[in-house]
C-alpha positions in Angstrom: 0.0 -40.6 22.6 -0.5 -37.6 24.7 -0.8 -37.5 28.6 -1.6 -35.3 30.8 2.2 -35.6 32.2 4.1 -32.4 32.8 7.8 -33.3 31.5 10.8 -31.2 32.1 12.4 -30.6 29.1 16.4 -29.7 28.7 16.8 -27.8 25.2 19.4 -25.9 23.0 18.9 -24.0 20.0 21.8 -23.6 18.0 22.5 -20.6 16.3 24.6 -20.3 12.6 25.5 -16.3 13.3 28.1 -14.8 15.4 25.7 -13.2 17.3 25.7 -16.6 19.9 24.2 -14.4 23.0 22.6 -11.0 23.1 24.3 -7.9 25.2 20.8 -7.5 27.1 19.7 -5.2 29.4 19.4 -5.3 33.3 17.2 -8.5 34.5 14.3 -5.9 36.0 14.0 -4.3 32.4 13.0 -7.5 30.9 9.3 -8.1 30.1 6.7 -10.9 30.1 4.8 -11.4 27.1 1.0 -13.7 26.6 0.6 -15.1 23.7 -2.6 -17.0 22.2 -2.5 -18.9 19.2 -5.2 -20.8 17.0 -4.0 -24.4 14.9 -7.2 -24.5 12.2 -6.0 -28.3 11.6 -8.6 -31.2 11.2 -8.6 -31.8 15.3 -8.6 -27.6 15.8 -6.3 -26.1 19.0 -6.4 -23.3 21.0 -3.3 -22.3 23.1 -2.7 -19.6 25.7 1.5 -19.2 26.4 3.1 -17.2 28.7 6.7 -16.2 27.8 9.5 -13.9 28.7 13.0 -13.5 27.2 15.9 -14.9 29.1 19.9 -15.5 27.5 18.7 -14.6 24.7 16.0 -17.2 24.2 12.4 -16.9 24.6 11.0 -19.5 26.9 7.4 -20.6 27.3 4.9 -22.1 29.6 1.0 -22.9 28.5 -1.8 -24.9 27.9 -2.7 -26.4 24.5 -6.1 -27.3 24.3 -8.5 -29.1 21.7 -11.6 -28.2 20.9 -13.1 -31.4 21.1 -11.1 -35.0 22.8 -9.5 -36.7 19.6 -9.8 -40.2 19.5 -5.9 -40.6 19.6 -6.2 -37.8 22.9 -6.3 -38.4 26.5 -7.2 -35.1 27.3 -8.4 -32.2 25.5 -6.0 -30.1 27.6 -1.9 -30.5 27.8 1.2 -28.4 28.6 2.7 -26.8 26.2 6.3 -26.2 27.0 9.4 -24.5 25.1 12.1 -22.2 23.8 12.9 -20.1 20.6 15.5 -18.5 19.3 14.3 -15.4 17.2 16.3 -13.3 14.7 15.3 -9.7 13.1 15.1 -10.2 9.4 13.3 -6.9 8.8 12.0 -4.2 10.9 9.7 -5.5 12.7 9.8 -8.6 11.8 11.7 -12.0 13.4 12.2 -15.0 12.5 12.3 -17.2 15.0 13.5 -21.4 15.6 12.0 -23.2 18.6 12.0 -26.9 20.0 9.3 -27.7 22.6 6.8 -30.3 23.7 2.8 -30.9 24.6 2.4 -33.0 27.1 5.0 -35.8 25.9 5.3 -35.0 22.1 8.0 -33.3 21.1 8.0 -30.6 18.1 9.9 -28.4 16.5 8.7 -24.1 15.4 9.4 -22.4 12.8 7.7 -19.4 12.8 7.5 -15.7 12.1 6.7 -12.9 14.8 5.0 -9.1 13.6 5.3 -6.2 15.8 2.1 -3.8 15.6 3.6 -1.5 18.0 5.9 -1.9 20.6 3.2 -4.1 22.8 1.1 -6.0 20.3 2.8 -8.8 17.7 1.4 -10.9 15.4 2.6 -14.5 14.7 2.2 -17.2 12.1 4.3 -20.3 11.4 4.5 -24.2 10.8 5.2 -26.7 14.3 6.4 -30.5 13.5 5.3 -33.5 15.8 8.2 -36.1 15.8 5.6 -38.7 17.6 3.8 -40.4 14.6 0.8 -40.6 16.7 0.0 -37.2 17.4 -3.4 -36.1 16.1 -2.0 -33.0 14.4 1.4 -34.1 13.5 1.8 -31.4 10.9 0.4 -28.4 12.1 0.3 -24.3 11.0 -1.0 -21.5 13.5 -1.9 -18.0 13.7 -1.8 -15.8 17.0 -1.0 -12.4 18.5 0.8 -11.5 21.8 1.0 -8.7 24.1 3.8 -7.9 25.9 3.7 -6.2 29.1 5.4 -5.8 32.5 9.0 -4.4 33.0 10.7 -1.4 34.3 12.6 2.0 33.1 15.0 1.8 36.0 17.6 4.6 35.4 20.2 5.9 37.5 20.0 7.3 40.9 19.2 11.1 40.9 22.9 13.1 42.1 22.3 16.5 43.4 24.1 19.3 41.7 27.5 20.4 42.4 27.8 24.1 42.4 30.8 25.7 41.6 32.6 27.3 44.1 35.6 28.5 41.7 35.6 32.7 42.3 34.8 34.3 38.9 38.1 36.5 37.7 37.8 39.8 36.7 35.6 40.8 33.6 38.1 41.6 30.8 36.7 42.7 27.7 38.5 40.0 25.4 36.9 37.6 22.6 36.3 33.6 23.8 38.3 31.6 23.4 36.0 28.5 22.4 37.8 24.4 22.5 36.9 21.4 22.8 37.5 18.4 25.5 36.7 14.9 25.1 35.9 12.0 27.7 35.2 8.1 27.4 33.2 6.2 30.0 32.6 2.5 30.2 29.9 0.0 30.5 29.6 -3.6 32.0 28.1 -6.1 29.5 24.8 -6.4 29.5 24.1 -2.9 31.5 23.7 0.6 30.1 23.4 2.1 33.7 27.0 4.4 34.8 29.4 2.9 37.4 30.4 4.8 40.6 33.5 5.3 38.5 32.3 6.9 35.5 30.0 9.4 37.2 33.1 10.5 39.3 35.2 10.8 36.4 32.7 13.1 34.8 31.5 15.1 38.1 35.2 15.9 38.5 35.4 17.3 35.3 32.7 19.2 34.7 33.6 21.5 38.1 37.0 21.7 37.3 35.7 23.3 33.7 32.9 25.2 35.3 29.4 24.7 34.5 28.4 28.4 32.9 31.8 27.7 30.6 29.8 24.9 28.8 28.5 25.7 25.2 27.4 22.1 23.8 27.8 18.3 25.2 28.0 15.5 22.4 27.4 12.0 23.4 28.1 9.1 21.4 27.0 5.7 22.8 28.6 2.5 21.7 28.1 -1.0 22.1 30.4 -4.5 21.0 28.9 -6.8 18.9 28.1 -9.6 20.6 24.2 -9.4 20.1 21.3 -9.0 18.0 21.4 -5.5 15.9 17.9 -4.8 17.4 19.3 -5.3 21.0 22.6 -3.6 20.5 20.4 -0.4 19.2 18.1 -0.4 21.9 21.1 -0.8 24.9 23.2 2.3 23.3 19.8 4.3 23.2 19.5 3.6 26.7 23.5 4.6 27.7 23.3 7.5 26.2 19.9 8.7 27.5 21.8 7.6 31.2 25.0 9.7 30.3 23.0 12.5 29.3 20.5 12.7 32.4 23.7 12.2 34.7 25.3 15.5 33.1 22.2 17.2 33.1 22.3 16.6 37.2 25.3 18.2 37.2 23.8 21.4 36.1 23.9 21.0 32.3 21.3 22.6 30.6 19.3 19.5 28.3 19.2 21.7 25.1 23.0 21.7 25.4 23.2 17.8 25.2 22.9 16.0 22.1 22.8 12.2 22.0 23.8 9.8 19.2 23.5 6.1 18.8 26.2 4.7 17.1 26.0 1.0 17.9 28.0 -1.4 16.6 29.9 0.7 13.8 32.6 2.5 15.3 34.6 -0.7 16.8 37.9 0.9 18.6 39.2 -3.1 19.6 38.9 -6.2 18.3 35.3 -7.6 19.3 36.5 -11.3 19.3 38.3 -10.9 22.7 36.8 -10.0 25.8 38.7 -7.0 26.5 38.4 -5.7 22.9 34.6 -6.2 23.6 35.1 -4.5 27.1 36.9 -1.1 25.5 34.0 -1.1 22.5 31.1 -0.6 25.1 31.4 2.8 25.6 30.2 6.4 25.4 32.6 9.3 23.9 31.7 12.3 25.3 32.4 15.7 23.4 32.1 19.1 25.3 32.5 22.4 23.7 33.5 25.0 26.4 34.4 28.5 26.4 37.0 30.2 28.5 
């Protein structure tokens, strides 16, 4: 029978991948999205969720709402609480496994999730009532969802360093051009630079000189202990940070070019935590003259 109790409900979602938790982004980045569904059953339900991604999992918090008061209802309005676990099967497209409740039914999702653009998704899928007397024990649904809220924190803007070094004499010689190479590391879960790495590279770009660099090279890695979609998006984002801190130095951006490797260049094992440690990285090529 459903109440018009609010239950608190404990739930985990085990997933058949190695993939058990995604290498997410910084907690301010993450967005919320609302999501409204329609269940054309023979009792018809409208629902209006609120959800936002956390560990991995997206959790959710709404109303589920008849159109009219069943006879096996209490209420034409309930809670409808839960958590899914999605996984990208196509481009943009997931598939996602949930568990959940209204009110004090409990129900299993299985459902598919469509992104229009990166703010608007469409959804469709097939929820399960364990409680033999739920009106709509078997029920499918259509819905859309726009996401919205978060940030594009980056890092904190460093002044310039000029070079001090005196210039030598001009002597009328050919260039000498070579190449250097650098590696910086990232926390999990963050793409933003440590203190660290952005002293390591200030030192060495005004040891080399600014006006002796020809091109900069950045290739951003990440381990593989998330979703591919994730992992693509969090080595976008390191490299984008590695390139703006060089550029603050006083590289020029048409020098700098960015690649996102991902998860395809391991240089450790990624089944250990330090393996997984050395593999988020970005390898940083600079082509100077002298």
């Amino acid at each position: 029978m459903i109440t018009r109790n609010t239950l608190i409900v404990y739930a985990a979602v085990l997933s058949h991948t190695p993939h058990t938790f995604a290498e997410m982004e910084m907690t301010d980045d993450r967005s919320w999205a609302l999501e409204t569904r329609v269940y054309p059953t023979d009792s018809p339900v409208v629902s209006l969720l609120l959800s936002r991604e956390q560990f991995g999992f997206d959790w959710h918090l709404g109303g589920y709402s008849f159109t009219s008061t069943p006879e096996s209802a209490d209420s034409t309005l309930n809670v409808d609480y839960g958590v899914t676990k999605r996984f990208e099967i196509l481009p943009k497209v997931k598939l996602g496994f949930g568990v959940g409740g209204v009110g004090s039914s409990f129900y299993t999702d299985y459902g598919f999730l469509i992104d229009a653009n990166s703010q608007l998704s469409f959804a469709t899928g097939y929820r399960f009532h364990f409680d033999d007397e739920f009106d709509n024990r078997n029920e499918f649904y259509l819905g859309a969802s726009w996401t919205f809220g978060g940030s594009n924190s980056g890092h904190m803007p460093i002044e310039p360093v000029e070079d001090k070094k005196q210039k030598p004499a001009q002597i009328q010689k050919a260039p000498v051009i070579y190449e250097e190479e650098l590696t910086i590391y990232f926390a999990s879960e963050s793409f933003l630079l440590s203190q660290n790495a952005e002293e390591k590279l200030e030192q060495f770009f005004h040891e080399v000189g600014i006006d002796n660099v020809q091109k900069v090279q950045i290739f951003a890695h990440a381990d593989s202990s998330g979703p591919l979609a994730l992992n693509k998006k969090l080595v976008l984002e390191r490299g984008k940070n590695t390139s703006a801190v060089i550029e603050a130095f006083g590289v020029q951006n048409q020098l700098i070019d960015v690649v996102a490797v991902g998860i395809s260049q391991p240089v450790a094992d990624n089944a250990t935590s330090k393996g997984r440690a050395l593999n988020r990285r970005a390898e940083i090529r600079i082509t100077l003259e002298k």
